[in-house]
HTML snippet that shows the backbone in 3Dmol.js (N, CA, C, O; Angstrom):
<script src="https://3Dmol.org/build/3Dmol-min.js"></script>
<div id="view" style="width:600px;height:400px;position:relative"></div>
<script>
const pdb = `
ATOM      1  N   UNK A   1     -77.985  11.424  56.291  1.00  0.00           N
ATOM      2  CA  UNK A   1     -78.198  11.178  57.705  1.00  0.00           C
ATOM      3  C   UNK A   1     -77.691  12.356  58.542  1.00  0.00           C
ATOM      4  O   UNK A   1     -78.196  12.667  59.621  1.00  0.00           O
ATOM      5  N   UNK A   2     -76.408  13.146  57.833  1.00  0.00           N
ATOM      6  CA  UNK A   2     -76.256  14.329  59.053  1.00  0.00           C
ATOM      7  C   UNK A   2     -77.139  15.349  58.634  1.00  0.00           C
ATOM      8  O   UNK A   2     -77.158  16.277  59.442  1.00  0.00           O
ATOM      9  N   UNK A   3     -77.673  15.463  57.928  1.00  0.00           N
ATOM     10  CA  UNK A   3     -79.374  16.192  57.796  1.00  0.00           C
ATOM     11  C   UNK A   3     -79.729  15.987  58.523  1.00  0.00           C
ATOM     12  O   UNK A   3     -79.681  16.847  59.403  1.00  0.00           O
ATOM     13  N   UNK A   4     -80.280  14.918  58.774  1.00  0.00           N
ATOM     14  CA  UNK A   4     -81.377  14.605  59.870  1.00  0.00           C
ATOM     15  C   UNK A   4     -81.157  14.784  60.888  1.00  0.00           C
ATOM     16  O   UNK A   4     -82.229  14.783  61.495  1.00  0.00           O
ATOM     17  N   UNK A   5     -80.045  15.022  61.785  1.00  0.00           N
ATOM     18  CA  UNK A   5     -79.179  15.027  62.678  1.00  0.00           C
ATOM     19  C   UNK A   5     -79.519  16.438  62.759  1.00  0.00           C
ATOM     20  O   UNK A   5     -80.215  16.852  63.687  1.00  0.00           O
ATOM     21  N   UNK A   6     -79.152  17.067  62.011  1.00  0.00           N
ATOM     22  CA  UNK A   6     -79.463  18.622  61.927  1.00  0.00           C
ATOM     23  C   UNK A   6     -80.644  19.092  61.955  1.00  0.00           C
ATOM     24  O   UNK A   6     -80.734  20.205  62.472  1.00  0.00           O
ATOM     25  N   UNK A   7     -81.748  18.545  61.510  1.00  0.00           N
ATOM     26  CA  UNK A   7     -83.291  18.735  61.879  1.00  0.00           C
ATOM     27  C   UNK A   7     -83.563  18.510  63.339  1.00  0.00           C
ATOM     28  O   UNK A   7     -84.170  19.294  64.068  1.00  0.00           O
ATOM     29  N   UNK A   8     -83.131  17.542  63.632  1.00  0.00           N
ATOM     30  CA  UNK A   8     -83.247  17.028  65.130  1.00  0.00           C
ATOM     31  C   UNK A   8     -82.956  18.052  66.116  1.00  0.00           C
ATOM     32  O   UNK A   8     -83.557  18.251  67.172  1.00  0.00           O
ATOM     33  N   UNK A   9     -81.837  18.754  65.584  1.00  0.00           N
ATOM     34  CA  UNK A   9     -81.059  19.915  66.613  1.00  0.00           C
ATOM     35  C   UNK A   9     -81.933  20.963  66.427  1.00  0.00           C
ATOM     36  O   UNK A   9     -82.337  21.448  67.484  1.00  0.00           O
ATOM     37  N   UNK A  10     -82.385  21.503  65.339  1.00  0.00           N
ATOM     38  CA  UNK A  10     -83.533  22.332  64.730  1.00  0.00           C
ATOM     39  C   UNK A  10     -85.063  21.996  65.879  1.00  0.00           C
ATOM     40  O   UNK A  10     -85.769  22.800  66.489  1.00  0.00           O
ATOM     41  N   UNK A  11     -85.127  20.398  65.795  1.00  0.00           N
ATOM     42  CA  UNK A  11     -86.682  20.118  66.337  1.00  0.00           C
ATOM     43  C   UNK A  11     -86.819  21.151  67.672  1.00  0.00           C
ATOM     44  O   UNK A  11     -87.456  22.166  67.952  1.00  0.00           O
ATOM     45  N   UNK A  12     -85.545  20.013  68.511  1.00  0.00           N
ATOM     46  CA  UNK A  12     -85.919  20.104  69.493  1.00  0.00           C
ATOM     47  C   UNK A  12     -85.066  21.776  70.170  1.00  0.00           C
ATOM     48  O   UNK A  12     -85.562  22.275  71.180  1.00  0.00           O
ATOM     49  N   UNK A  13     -83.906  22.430  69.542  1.00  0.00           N
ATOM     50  CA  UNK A  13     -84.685  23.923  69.569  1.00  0.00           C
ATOM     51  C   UNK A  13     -85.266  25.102  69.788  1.00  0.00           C
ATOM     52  O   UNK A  13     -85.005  26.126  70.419  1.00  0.00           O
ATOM     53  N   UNK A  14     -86.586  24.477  68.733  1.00  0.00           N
ATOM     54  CA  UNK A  14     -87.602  24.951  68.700  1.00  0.00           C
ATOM     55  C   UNK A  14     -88.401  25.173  69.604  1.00  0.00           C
ATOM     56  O   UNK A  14     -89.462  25.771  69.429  1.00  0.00           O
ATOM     57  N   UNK A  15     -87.927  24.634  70.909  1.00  0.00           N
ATOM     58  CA  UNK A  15     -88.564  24.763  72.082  1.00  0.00           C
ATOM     59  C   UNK A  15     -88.875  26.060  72.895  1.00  0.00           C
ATOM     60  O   UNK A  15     -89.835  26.246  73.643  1.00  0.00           O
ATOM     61  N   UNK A  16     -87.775  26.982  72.566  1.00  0.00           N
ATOM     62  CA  UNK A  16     -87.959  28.283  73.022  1.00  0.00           C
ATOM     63  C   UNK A  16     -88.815  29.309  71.764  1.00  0.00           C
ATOM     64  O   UNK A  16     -88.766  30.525  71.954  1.00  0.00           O
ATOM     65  N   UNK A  17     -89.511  28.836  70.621  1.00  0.00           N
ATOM     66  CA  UNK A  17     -90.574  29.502  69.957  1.00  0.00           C
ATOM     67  C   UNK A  17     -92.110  29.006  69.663  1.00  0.00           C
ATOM     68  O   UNK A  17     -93.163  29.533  69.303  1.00  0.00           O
ATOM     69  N   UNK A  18     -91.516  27.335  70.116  1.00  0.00           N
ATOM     70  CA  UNK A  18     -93.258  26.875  69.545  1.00  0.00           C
ATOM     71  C   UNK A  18     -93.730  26.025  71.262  1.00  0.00           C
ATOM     72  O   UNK A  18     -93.089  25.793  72.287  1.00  0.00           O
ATOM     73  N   UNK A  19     -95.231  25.766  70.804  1.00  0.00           N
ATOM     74  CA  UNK A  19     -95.270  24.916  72.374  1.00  0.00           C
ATOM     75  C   UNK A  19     -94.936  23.502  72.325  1.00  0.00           C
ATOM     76  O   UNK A  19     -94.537  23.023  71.263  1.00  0.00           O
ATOM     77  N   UNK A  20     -95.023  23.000  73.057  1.00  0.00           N
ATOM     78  CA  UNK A  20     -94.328  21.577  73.499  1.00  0.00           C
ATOM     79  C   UNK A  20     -95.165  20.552  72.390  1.00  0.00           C
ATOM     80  O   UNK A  20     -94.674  19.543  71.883  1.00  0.00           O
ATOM     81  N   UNK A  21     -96.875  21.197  72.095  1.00  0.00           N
ATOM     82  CA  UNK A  21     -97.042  19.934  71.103  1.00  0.00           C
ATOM     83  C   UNK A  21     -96.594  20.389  69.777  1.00  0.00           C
ATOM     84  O   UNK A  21     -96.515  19.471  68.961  1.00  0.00           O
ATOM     85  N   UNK A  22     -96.342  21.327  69.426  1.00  0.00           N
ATOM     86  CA  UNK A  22     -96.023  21.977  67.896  1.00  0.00           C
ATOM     87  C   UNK A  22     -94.293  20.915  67.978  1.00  0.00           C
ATOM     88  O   UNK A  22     -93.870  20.079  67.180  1.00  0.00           O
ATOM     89  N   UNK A  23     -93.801  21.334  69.023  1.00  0.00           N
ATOM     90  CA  UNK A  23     -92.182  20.542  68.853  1.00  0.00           C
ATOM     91  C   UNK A  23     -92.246  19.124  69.496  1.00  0.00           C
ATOM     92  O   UNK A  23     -91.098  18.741  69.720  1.00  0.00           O
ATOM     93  N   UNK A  24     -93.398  18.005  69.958  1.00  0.00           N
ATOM     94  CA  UNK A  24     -93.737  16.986  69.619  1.00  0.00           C
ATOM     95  C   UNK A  24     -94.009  16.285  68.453  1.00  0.00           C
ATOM     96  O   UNK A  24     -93.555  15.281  67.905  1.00  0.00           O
ATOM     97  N   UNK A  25     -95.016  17.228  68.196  1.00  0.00           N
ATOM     98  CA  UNK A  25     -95.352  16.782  66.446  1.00  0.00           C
ATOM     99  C   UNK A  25     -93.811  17.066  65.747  1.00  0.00           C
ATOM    100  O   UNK A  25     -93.534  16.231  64.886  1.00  0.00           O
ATOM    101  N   UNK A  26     -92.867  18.014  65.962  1.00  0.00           N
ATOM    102  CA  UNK A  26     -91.785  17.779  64.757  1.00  0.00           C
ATOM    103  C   UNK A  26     -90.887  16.641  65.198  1.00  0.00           C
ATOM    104  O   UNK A  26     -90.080  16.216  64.371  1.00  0.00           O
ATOM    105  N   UNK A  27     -90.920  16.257  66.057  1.00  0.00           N
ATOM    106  CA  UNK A  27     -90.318  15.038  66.792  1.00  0.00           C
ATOM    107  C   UNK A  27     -90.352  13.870  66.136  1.00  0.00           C
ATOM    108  O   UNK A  27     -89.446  13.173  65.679  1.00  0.00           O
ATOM    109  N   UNK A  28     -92.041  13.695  66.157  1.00  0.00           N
ATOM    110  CA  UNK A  28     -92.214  12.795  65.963  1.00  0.00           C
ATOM    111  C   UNK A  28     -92.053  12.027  64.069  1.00  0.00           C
ATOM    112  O   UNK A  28     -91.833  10.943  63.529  1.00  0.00           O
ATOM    113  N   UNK A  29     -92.280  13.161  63.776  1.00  0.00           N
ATOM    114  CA  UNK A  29     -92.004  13.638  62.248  1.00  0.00           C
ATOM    115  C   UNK A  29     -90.851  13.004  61.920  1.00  0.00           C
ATOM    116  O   UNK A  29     -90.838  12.249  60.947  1.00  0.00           O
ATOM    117  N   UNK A  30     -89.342  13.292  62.939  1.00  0.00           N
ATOM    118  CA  UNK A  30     -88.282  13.135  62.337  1.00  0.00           C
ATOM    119  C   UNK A  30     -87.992  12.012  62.878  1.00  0.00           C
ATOM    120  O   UNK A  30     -86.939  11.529  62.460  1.00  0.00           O
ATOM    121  N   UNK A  31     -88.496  11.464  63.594  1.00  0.00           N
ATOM    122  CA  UNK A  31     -88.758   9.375  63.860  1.00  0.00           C
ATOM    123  C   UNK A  31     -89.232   9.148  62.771  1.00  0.00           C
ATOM    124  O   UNK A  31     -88.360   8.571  62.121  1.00  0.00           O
ATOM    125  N   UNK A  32     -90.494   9.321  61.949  1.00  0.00           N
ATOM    126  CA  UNK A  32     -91.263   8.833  60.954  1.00  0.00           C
ATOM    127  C   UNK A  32     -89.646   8.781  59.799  1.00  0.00           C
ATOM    128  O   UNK A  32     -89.040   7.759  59.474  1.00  0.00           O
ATOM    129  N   UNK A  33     -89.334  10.112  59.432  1.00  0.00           N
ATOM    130  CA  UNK A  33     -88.249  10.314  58.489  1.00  0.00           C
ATOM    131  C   UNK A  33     -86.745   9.720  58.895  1.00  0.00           C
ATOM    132  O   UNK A  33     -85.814   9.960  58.126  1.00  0.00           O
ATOM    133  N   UNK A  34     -86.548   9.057  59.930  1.00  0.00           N
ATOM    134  CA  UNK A  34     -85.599   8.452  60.118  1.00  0.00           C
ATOM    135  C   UNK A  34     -85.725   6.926  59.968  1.00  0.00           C
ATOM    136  O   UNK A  34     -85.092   6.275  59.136  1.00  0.00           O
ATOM    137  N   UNK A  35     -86.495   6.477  60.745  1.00  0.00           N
ATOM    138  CA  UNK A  35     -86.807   5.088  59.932  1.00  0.00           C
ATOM    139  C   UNK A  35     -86.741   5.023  58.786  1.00  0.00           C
ATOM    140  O   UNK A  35     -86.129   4.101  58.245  1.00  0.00           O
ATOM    141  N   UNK A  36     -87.708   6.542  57.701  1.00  0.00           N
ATOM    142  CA  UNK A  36     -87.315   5.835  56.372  1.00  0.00           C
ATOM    143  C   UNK A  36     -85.851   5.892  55.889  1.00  0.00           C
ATOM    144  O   UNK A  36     -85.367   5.006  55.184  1.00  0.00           O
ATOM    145  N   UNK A  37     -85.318   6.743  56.214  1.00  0.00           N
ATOM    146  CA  UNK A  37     -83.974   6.497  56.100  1.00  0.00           C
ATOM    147  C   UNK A  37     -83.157   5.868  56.632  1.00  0.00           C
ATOM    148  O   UNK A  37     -82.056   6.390  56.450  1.00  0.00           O
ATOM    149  N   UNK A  38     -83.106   4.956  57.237  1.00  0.00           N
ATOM    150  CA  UNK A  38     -82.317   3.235  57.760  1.00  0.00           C
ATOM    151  C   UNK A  38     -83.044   2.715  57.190  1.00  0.00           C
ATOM    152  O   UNK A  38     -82.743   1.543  57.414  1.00  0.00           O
ATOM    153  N   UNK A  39     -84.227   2.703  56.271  1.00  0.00           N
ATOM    154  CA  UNK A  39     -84.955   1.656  55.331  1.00  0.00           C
ATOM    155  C   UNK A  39     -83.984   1.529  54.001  1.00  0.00           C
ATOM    156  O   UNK A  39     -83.435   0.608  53.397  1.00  0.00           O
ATOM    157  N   UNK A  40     -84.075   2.937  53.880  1.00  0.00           N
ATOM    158  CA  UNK A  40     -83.576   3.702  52.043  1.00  0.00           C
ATOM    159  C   UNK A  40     -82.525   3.306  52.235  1.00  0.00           C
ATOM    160  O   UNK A  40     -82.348   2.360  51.467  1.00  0.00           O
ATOM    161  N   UNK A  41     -81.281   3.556  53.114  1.00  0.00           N
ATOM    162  CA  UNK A  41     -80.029   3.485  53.402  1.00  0.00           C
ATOM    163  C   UNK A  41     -79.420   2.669  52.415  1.00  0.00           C
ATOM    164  O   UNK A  41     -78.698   3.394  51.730  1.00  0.00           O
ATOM    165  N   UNK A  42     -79.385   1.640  52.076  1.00  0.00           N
ATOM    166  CA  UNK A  42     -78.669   0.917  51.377  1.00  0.00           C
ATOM    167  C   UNK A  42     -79.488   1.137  49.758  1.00  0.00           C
ATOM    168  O   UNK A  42     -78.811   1.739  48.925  1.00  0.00           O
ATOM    169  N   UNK A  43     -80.557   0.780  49.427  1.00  0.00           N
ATOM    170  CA  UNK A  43     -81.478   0.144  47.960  1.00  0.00           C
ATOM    171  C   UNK A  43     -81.693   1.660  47.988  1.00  0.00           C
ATOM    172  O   UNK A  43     -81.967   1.815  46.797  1.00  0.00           O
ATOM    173  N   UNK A  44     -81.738   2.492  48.350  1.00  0.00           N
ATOM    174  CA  UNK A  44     -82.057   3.982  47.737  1.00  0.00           C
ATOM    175  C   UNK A  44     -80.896   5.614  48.458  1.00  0.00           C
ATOM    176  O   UNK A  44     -81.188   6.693  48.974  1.00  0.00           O
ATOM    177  N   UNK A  45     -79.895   5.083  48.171  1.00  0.00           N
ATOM    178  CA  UNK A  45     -79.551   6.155  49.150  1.00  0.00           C
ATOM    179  C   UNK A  45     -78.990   7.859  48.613  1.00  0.00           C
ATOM    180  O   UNK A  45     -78.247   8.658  49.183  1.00  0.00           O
ATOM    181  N   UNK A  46     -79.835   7.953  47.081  1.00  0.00           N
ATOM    182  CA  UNK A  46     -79.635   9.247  46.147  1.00  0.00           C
ATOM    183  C   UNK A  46     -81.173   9.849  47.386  1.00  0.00           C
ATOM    184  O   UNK A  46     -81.324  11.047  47.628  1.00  0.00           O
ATOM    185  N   UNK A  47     -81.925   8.975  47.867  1.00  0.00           N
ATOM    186  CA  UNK A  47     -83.302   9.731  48.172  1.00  0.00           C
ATOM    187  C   UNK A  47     -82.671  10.415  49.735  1.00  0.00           C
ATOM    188  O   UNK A  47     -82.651  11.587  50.114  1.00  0.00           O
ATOM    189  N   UNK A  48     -82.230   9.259  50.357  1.00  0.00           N
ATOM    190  CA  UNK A  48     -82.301  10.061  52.157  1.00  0.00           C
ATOM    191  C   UNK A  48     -81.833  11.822  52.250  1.00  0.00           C
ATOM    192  O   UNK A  48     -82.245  12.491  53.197  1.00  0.00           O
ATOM    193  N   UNK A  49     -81.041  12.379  51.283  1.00  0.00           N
ATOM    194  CA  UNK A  49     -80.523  13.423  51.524  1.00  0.00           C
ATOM    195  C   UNK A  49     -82.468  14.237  51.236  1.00  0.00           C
ATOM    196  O   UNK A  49     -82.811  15.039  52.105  1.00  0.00           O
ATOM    197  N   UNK A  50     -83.228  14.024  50.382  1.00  0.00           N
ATOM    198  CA  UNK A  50     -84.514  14.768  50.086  1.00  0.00           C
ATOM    199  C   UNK A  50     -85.277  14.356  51.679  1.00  0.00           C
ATOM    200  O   UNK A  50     -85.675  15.400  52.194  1.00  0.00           O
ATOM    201  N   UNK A  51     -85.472  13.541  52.263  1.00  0.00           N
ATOM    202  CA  UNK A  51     -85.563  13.415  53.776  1.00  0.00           C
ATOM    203  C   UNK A  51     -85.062  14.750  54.625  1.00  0.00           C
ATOM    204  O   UNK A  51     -85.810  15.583  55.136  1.00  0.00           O
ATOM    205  N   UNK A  52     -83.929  14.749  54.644  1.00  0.00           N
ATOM    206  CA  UNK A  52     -83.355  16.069  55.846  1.00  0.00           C
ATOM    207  C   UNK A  52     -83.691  17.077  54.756  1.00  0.00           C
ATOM    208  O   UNK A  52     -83.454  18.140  55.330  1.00  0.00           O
ATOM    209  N   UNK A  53     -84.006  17.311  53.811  1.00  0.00           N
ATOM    210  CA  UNK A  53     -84.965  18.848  53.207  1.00  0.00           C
ATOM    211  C   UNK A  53     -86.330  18.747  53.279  1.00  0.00           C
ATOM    212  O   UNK A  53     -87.051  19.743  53.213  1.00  0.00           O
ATOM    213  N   UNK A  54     -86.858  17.343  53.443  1.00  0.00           N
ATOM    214  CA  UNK A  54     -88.312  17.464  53.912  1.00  0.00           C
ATOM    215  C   UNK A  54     -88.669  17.798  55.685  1.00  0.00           C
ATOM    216  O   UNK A  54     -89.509  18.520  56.223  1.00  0.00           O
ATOM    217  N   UNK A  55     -87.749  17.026  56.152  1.00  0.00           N
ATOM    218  CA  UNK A  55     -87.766  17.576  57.825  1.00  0.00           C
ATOM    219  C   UNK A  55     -87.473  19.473  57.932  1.00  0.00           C
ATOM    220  O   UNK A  55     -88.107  20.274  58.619  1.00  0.00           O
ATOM    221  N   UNK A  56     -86.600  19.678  57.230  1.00  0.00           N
ATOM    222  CA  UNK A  56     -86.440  21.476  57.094  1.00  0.00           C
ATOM    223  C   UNK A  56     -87.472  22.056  56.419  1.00  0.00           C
ATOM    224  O   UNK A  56     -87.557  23.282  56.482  1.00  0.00           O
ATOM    225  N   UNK A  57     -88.266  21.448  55.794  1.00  0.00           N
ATOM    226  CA  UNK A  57     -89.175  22.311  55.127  1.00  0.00           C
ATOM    227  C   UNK A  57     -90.825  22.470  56.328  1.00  0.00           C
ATOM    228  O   UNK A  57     -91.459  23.469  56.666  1.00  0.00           O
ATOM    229  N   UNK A  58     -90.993  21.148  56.628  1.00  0.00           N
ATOM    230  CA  UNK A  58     -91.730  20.374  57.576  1.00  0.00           C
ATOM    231  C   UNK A  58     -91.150  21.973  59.228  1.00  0.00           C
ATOM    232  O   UNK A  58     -91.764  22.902  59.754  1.00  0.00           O
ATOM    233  N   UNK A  59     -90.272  21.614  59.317  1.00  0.00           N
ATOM    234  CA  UNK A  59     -89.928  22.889  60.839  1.00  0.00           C
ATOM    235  C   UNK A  59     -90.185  24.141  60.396  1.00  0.00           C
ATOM    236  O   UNK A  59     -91.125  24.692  60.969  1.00  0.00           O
ATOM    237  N   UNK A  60     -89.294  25.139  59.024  1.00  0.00           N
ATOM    238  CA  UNK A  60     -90.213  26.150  58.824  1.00  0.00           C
ATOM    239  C   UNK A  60     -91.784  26.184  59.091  1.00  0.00           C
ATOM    240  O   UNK A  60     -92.299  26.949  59.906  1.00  0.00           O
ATOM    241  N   UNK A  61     -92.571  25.158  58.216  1.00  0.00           N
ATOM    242  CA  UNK A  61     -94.301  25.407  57.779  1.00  0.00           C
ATOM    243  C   UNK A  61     -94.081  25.209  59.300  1.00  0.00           C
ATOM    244  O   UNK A  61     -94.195  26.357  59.728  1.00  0.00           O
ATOM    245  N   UNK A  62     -93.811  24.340  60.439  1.00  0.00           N
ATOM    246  CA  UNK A  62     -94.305  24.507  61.629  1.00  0.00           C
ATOM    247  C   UNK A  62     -94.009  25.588  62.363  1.00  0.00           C
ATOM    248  O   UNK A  62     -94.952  26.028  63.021  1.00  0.00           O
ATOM    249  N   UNK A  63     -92.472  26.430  62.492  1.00  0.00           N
ATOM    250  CA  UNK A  63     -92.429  27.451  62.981  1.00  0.00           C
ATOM    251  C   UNK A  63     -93.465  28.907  62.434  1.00  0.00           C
ATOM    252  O   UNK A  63     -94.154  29.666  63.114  1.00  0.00           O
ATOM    253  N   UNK A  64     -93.255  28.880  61.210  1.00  0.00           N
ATOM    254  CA  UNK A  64     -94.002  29.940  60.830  1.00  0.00           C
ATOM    255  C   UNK A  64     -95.837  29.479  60.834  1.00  0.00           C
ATOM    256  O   UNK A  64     -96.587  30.455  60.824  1.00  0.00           O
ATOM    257  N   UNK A  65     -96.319  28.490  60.843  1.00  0.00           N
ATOM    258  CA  UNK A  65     -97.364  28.422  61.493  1.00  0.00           C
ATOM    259  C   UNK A  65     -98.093  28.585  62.392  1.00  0.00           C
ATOM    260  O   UNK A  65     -99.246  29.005  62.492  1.00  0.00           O
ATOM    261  N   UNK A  66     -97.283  28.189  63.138  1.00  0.00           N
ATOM    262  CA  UNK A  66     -98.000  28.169  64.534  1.00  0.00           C
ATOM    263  C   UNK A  66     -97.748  29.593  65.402  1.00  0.00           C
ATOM    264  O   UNK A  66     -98.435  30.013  66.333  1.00  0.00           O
ATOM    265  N   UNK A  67     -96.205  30.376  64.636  1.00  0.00           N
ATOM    266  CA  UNK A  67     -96.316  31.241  65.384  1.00  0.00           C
ATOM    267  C   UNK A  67     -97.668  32.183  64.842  1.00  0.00           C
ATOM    268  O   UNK A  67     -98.312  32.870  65.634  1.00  0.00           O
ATOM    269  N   UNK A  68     -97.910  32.125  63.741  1.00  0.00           N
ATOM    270  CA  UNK A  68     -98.694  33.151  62.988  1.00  0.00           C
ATOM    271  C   UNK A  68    -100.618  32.424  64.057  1.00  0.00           C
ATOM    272  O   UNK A  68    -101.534  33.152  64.439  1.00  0.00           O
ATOM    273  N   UNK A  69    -100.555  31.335  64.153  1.00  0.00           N
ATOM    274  CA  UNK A  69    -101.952  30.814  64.762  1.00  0.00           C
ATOM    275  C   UNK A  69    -102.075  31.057  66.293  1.00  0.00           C
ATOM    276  O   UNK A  69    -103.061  30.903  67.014  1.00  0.00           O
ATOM    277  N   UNK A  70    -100.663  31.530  66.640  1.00  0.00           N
ATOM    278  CA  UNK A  70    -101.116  31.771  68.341  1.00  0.00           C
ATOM    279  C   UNK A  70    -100.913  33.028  68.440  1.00  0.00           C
ATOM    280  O   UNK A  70    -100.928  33.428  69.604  1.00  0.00           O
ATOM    281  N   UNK A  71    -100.731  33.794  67.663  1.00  0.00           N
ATOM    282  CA  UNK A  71    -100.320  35.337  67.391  1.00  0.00           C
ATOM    283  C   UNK A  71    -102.064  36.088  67.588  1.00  0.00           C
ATOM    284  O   UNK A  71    -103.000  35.951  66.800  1.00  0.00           O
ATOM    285  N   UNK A  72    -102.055  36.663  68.544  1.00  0.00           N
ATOM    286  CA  UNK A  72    -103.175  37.336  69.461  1.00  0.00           C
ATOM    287  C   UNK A  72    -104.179  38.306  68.346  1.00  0.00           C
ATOM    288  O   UNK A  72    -105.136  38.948  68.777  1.00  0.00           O
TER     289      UNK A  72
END
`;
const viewer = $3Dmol.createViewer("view");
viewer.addModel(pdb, "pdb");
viewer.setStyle({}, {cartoon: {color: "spectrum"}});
viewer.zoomTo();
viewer.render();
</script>
């Protein structure tokens, strides 16, 4: 969970490199990945830590995406 916490700080950020929907979409991403983790929390909780490396992997492909797709 302090992964995710740390993606979150990562998402939002990201505001001074991507546009507002590139750091919506990671937003919203790390709602999707937080629910599952208050799901997992108890009956799976070896998985939530692969969560805050999927949200970090998820913000790279978006930073380096989008900067490379709005790049003139």
């Amino acid at each position: 969970m302090i992964g995710l916490a740390c993606v979150l700080f990562l998402d939002l950020g990201a505001t001074i490199v991507l546009r507002w929907w590139a750091v919506a979409g990671l937003v919203l991403a790390w709602v999707v990945l937080f629910v599952i983790a208050c799901a997992w929390w108890t009956p799976h909780p070896r998985r939530v830590p692969w969560l805050a490396v999927t949200g970090l992997v998820l913000w790279v492909v978006a930073v380096a995406g989008v900067s490379l797709a709005t790049r003139g």
